[in-house]
Backbone as CSV, one residue per row, in Angstrom:
resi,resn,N_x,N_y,N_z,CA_x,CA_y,CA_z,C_x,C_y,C_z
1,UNK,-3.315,-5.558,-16.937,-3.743,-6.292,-15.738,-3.871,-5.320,-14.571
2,UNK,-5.398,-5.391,-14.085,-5.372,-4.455,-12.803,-5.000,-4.914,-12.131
3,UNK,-4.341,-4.642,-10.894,-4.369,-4.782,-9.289,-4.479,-4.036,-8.180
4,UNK,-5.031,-4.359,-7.254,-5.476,-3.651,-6.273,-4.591,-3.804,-4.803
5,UNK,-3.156,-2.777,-4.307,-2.519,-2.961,-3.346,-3.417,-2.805,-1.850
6,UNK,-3.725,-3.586,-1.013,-4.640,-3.046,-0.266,-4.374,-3.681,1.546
7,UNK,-4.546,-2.792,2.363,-4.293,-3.016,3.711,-5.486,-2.537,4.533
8,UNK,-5.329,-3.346,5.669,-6.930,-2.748,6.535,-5.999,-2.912,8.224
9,UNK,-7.017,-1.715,9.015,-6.552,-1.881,10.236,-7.664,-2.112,10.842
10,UNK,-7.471,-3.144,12.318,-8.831,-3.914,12.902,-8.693,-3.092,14.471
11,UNK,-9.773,-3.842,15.118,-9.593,-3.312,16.804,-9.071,-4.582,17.125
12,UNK,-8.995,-5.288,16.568,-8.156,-6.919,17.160,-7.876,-7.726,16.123
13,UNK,-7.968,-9.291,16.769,-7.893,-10.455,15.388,-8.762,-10.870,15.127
14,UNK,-9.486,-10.807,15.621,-10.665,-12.328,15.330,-12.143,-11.553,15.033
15,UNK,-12.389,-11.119,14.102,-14.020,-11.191,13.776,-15.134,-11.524,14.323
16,UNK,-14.925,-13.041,14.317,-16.009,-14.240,15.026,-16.037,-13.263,16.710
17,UNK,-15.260,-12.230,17.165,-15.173,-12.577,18.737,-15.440,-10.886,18.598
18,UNK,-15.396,-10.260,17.684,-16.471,-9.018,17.973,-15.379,-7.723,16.580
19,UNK,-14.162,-8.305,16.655,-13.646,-7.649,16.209,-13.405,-6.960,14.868
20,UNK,-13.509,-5.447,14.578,-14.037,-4.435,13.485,-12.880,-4.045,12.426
21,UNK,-13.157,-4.221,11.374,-12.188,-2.977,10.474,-12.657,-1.337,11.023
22,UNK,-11.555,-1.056,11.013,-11.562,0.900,11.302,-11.084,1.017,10.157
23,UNK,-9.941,0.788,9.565,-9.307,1.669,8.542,-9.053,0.909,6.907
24,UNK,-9.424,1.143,5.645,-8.943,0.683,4.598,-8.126,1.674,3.786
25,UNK,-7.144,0.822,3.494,-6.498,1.465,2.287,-5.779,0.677,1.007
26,UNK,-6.116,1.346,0.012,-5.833,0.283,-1.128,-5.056,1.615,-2.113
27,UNK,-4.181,0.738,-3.064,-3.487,1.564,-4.619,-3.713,0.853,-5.709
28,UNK,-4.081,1.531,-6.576,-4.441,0.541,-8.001,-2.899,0.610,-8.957
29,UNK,-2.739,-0.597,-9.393,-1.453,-1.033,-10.328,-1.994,-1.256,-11.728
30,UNK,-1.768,-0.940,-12.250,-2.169,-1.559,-13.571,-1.030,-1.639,-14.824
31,UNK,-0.495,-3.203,-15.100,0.318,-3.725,-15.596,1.733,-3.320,-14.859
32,UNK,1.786,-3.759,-13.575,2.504,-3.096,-12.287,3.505,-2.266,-12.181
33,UNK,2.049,-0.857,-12.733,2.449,0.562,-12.878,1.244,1.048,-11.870
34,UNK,1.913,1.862,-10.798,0.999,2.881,-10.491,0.304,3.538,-11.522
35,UNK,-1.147,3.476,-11.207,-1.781,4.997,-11.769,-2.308,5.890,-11.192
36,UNK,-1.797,6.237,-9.894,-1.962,7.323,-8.954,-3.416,7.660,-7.958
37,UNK,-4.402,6.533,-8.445,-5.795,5.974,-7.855,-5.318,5.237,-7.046
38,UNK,-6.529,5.992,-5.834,-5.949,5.024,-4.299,-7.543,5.383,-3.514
39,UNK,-7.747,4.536,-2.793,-8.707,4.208,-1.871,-8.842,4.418,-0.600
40,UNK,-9.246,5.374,0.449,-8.605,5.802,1.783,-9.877,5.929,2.087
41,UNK,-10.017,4.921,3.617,-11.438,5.254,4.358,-11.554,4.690,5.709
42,UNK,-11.550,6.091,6.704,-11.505,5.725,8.160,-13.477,4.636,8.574
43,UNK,-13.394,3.838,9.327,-14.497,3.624,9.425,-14.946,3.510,11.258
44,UNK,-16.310,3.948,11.225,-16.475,3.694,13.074,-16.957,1.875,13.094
45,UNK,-16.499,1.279,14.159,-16.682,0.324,14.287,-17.839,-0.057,15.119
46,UNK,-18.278,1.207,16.005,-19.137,0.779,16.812,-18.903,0.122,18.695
47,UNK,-17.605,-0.070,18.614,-17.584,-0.321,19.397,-16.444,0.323,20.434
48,UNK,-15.568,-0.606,21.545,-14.506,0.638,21.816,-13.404,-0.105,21.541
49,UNK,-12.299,0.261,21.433,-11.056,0.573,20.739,-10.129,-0.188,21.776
50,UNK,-9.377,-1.633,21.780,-8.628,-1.841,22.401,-7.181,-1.293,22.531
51,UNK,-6.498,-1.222,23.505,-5.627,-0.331,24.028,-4.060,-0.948,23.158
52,UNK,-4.387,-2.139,22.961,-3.183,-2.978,22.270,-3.429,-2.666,20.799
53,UNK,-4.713,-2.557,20.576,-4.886,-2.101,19.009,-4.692,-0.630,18.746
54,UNK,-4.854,0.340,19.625,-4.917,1.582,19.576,-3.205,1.800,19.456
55,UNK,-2.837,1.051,19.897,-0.642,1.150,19.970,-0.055,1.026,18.751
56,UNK,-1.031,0.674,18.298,-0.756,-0.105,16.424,-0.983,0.824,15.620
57,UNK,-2.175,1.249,15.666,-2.431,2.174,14.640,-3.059,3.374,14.979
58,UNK,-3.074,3.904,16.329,-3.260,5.335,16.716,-4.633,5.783,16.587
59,UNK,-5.464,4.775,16.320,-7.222,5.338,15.870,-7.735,5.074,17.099
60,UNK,-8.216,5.939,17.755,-8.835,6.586,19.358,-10.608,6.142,18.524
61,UNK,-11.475,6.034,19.481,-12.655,5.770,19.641,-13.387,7.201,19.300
62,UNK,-12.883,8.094,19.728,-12.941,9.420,19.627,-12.591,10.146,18.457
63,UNK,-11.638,9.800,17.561,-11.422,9.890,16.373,-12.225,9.417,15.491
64,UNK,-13.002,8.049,15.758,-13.443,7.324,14.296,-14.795,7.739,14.857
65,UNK,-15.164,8.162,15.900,-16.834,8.496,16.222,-17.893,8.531,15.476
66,UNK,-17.049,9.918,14.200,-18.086,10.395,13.543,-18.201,9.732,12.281
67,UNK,-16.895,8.878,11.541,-16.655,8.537,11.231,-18.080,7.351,10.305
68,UNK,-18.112,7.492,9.343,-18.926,6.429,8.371,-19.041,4.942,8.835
69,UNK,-19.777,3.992,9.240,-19.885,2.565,9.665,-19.713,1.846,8.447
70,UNK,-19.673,0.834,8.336,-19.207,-0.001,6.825,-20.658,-0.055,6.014
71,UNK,-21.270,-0.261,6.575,-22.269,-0.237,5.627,-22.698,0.653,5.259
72,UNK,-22.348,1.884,5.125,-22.095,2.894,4.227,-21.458,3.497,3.377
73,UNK,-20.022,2.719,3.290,-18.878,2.748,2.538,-18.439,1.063,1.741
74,UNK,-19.660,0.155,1.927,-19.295,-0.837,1.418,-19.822,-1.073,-0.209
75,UNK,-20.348,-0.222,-0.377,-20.529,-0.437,-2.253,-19.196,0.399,-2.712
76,UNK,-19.020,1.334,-2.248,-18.223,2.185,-3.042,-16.864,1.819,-2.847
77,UNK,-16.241,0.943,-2.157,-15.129,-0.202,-1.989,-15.122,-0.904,-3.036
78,UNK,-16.209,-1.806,-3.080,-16.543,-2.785,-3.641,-16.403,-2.709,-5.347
79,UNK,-17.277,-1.201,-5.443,-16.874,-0.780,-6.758,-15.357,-0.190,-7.573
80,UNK,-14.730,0.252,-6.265,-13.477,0.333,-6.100,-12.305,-1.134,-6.699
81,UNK,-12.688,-1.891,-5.657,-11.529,-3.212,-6.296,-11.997,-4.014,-7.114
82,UNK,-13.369,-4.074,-7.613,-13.951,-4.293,-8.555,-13.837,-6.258,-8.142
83,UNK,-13.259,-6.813,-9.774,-13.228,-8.050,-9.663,-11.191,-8.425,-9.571
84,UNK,-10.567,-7.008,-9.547,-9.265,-7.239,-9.714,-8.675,-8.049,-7.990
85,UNK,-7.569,-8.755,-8.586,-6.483,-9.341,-7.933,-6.238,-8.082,-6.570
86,UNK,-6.215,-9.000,-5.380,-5.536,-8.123,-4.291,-4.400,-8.423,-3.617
87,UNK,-3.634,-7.738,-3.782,-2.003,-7.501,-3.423,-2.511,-7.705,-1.822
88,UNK,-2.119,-8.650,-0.880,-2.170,-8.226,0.325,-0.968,-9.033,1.264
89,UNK,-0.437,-8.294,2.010,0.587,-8.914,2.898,0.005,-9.481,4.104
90,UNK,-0.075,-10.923,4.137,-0.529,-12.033,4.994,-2.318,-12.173,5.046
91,UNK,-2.248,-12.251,3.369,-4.116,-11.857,2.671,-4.925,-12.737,3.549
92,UNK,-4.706,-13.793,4.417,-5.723,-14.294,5.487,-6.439,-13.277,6.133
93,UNK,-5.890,-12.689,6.888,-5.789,-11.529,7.566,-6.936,-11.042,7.399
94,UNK,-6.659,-10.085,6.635,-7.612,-8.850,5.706,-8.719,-9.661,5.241
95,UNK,-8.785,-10.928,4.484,-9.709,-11.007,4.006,-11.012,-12.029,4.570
96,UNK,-10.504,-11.926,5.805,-11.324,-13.087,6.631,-12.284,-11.880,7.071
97,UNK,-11.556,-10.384,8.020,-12.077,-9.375,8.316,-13.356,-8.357,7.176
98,UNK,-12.347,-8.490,5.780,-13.804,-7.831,4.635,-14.429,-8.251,4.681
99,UNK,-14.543,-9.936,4.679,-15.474,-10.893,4.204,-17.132,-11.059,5.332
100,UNK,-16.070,-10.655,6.436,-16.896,-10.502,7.836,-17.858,-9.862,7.346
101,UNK,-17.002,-8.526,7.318,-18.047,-6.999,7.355,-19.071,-6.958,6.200
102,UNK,-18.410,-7.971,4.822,-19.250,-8.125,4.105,-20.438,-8.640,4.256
103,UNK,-20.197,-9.797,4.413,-21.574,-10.693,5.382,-22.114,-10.257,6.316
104,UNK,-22.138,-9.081,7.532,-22.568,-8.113,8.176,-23.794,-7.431,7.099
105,UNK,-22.891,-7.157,6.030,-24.231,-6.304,5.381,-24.709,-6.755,4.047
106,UNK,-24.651,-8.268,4.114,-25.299,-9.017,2.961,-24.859,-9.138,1.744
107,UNK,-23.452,-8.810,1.198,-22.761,-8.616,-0.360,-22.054,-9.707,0.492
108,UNK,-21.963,-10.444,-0.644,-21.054,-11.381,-1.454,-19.513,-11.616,-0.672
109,UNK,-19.087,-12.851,-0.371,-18.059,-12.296,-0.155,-17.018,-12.615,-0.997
110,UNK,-15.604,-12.247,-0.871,-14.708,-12.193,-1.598,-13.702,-13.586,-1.822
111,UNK,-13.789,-14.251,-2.886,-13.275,-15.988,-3.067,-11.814,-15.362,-2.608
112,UNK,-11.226,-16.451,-2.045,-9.793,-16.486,-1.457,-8.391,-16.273,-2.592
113,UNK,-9.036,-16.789,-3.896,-8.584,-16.634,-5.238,-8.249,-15.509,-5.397
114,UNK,-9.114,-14.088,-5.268,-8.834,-12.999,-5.566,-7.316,-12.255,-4.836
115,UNK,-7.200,-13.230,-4.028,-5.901,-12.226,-3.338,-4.794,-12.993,-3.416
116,UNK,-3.662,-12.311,-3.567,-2.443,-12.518,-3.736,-1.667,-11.886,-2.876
117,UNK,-0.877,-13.072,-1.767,-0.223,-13.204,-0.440,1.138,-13.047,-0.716
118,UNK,1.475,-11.618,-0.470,3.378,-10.916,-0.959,4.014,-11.811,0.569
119,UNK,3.522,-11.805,1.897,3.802,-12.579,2.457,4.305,-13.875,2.410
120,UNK,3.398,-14.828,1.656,3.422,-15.943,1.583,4.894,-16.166,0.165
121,UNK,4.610,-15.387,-0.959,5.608,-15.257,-1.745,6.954,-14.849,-1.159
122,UNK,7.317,-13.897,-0.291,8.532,-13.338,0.454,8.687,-14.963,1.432
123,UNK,7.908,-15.422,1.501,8.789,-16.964,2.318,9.248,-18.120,1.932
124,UNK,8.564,-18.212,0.119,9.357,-18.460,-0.689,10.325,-17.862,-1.459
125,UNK,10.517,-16.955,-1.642,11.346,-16.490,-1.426,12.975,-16.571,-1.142
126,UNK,12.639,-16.075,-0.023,13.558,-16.089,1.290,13.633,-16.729,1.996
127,UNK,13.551,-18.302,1.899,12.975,-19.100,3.381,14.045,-18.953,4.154
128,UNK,13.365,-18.889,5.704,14.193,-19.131,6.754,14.357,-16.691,7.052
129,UNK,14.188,-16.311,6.230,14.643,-14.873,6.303,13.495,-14.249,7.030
130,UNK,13.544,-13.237,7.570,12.246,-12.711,8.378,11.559,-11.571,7.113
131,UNK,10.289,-11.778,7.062,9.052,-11.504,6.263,8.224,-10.458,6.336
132,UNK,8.840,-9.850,7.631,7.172,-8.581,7.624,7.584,-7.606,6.352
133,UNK,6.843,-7.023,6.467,7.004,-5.583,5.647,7.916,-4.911,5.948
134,UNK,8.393,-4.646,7.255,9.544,-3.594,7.573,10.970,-4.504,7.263
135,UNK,10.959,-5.622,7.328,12.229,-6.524,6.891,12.402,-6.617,5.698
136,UNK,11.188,-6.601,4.604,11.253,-6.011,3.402,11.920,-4.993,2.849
137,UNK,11.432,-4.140,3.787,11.629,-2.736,3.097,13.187,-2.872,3.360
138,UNK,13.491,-2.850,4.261,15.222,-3.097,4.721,15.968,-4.212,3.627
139,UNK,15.457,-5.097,3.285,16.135,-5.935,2.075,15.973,-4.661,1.214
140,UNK,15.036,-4.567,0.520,15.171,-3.463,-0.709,15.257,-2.325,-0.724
141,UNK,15.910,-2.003,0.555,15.926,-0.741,0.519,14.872,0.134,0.231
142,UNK,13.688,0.262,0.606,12.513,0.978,0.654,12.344,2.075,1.811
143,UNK,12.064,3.054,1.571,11.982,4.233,2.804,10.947,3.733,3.313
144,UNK,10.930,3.726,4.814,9.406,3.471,5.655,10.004,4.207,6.607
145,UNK,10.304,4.999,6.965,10.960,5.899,7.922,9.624,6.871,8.849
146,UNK,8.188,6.996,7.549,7.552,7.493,8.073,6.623,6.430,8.937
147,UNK,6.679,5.188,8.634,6.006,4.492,9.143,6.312,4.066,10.557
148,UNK,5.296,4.930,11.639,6.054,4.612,12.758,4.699,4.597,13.836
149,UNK,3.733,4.533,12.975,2.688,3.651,13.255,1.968,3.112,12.157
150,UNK,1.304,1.785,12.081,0.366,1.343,10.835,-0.528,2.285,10.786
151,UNK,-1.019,2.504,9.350,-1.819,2.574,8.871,-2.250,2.157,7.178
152,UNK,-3.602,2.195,6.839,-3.545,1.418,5.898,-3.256,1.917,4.603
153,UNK,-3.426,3.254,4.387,-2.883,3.758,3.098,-1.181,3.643,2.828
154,UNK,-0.442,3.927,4.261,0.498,4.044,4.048,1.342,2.872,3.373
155,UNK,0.640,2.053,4.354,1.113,0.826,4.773,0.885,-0.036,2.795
156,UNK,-0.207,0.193,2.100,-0.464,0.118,1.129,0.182,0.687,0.035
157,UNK,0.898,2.139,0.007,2.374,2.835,-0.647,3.171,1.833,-0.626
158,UNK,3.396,1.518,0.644,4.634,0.647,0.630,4.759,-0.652,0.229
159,UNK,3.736,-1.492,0.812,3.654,-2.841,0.157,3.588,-3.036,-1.694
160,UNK,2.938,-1.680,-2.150,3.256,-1.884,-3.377,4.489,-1.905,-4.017
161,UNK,5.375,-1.089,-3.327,6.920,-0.687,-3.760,7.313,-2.515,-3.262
162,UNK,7.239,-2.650,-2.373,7.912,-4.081,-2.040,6.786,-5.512,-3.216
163,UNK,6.137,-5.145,-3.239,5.056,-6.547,-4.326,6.521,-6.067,-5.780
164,UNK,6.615,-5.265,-6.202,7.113,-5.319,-7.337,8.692,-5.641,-7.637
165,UNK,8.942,-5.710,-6.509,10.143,-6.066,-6.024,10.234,-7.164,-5.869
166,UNK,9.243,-7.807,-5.233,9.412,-9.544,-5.346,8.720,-9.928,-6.201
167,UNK,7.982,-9.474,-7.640,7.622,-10.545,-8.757,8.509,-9.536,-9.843
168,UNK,10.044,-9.006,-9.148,10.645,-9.309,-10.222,11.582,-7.717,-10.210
169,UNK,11.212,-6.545,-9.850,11.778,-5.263,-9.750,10.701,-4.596,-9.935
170,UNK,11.254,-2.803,-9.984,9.897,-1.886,-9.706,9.862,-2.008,-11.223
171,UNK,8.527,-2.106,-11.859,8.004,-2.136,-13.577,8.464,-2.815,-14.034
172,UNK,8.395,-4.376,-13.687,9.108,-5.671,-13.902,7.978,-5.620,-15.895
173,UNK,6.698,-5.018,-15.950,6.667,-5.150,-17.382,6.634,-4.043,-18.176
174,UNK,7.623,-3.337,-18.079,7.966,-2.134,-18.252,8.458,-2.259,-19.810
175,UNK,8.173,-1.813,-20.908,8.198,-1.704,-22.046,9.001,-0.387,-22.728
176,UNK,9.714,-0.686,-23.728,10.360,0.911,-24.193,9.525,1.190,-25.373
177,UNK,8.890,0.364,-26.336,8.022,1.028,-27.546,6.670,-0.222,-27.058
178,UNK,5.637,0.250,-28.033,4.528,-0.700,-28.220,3.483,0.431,-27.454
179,UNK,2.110,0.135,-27.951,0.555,0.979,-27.419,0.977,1.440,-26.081
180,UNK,0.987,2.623,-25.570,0.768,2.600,-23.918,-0.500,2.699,-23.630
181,UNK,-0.947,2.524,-22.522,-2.050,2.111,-21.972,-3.213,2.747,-21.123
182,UNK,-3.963,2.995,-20.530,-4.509,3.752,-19.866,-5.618,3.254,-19.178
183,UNK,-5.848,3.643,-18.313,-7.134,3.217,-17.282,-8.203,4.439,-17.362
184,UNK,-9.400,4.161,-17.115,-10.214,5.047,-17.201,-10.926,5.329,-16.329
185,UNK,-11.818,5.882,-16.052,-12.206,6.205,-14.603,-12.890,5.007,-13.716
186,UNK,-13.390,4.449,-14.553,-14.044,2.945,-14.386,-12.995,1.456,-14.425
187,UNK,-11.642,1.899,-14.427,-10.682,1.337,-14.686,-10.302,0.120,-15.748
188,UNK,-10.952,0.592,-16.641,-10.728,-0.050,-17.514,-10.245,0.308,-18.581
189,UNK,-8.451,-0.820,-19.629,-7.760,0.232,-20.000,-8.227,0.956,-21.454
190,UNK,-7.719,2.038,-22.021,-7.511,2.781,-23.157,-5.902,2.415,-23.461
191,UNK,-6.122,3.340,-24.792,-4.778,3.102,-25.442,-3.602,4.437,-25.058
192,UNK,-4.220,5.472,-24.820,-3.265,6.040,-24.633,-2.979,6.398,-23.228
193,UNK,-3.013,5.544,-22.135,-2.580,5.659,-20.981,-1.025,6.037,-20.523
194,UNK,-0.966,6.475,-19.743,0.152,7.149,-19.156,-0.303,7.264,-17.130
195,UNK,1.332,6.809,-16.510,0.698,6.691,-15.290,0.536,8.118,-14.178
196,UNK,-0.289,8.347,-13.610,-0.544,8.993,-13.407,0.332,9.697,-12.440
197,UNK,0.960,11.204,-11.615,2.178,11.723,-11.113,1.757,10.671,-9.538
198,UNK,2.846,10.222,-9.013,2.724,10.097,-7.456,1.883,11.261,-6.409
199,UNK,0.937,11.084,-5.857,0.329,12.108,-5.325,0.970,12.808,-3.955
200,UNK,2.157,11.996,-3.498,2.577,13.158,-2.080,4.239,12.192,-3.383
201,UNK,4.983,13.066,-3.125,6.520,12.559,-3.420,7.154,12.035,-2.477
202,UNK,7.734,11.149,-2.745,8.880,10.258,-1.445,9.998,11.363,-0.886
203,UNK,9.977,11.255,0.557,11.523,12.400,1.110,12.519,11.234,0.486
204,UNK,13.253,12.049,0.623,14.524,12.341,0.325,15.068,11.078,1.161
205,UNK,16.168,10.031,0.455,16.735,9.218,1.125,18.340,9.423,2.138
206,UNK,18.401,10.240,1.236,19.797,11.197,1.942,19.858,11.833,3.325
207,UNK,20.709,11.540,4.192,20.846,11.780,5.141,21.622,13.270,5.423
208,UNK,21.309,14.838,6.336,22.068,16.082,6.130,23.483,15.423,6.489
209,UNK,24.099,14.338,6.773,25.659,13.969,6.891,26.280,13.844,5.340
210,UNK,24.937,12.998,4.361,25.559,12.358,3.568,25.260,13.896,2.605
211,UNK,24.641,14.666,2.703,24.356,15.959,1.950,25.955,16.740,1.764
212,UNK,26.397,16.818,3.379,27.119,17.626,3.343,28.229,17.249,2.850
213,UNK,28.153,15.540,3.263,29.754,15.431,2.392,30.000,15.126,0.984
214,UNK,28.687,15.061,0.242,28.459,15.604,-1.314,29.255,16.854,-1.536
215,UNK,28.908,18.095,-0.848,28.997,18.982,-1.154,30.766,19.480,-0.651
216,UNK,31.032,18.787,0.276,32.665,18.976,0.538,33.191,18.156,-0.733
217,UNK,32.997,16.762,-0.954,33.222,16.300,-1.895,33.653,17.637,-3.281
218,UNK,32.624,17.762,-3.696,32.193,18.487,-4.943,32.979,20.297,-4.954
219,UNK,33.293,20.269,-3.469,34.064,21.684,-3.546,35.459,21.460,-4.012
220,UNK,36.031,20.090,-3.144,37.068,19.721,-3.555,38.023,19.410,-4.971
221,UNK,36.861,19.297,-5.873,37.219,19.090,-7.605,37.733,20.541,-7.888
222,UNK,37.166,20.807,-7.256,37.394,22.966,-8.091,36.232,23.140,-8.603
223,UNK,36.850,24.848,-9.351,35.440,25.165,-10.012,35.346,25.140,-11.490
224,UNK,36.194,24.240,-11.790,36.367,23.512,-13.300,35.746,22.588,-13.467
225,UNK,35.153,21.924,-12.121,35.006,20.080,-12.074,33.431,20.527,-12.886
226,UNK,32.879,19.567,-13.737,31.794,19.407,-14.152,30.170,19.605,-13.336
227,UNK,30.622,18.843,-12.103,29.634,18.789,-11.290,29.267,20.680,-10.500
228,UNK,30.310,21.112,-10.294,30.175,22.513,-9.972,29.577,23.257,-11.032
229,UNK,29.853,22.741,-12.555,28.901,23.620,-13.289,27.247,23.235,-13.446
230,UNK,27.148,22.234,-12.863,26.075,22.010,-12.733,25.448,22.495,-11.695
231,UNK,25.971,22.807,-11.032,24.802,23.316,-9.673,24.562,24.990,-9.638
């Protein structure tokens, strides 16, 4: 089963009232396993950049200038998430905005079916518990430490770590024998798939306090203790 983790950043809310996607970012899951395929694309909107939106996600008017308009990056999206399921946190959102830009440039737009609301699931959930993504990540303990402004790739890393977490843990269909699987460039699977390495690695959750008192710890055994022969 493919899926497509995916986040977008706007110059506002509302479409109908002028307002643009600038930024997409999406991660492909398949049988909710990373396979290290991801989707990253700044876009110019055309227009200018509100100051409340610019606080959000740091994209200056001046930055996205040169930047590709959607209708130049809208097939190769499209061919991107294909007909798969989209992972999206508060999928109204996002998909009122594609659907816009879609209809802007005449493709199809995207049935409401296709997306799947981690939002809406985290409030069943949790009812009554607070829902964004960063309250997430803090229930499950997820690093977002770098996240200290949106954006959509990132923001898309992470929501995937948290989607698998709420339909169940990370590789909730995680198998020890049987065919493994594979995606192909066209994403569709083979048999001998294997997922592909994480492309930047997660820092380190450890704090230099909690480092050091590992290492006082570990002096303290001697130099008999097991752990000293390990290092």
């Amino acid at each position: 089963m493919r899926e497509i983790v995916l986040d977008t950043e706007t110059t506002g809310f509302e479409p109908s009232e002028g307002d643009r996607i600038v930024e997409i970012g999406a991660v492909e899951l398949y049988n909710h396993l990373p396979t290290g395929r991801t989707y990253h694309q700044y876009i110019n909107p055309k227009r200018n950049m509100p100051e409340a939106a610019f606080n959000v996600h740091g994209l200056s008017e001046e930055f996205l200038s040169d930047k590709p308009i959607f209708k130049e990056i809208a097939q190769e999206f499209i061919d991107f998430i294909k007909d798969s399921k989209l992972v999206i946190h508060n999928a109204s959102f996002d998909m009122k905005f594609l659907n816009a830009e879609l209809d802007l440039v005449n493709q199809p737009a995207l049935p409401n079916h296709q997306a799947i609301d981690t939002l809406a699931i985290a409030r069943r959930k949790f009812p009554g518990s607070p829902a964004s993504l960063d309250a997430l990540c803090r229930r499950f303990g997820i690093d977002n430490s770098s996240r200290t402004l949106h954006g959509a790739l990132l923001d898309s890393e992470i929501l995937a770590e948290v989607y698998l977490e709420l339909v169940g843990g990370r590789q909730p269909d995680l198998v020890l024998s049987g065919p493994e699987v594979k995606t192909s460039e066209d994403g569709s699977p083979s048999l001998d798939w294997r997922p592909a390495p994480r492309p930047k690695p997660l820092a380190s959750r450890l704090s230099e306090t909690e480092k050091a008192a590992h290492e006082t710890f570990i002096a303290a055994l001697g130099c008999d203790a097991l752990w000293s022969k390990q290092t």
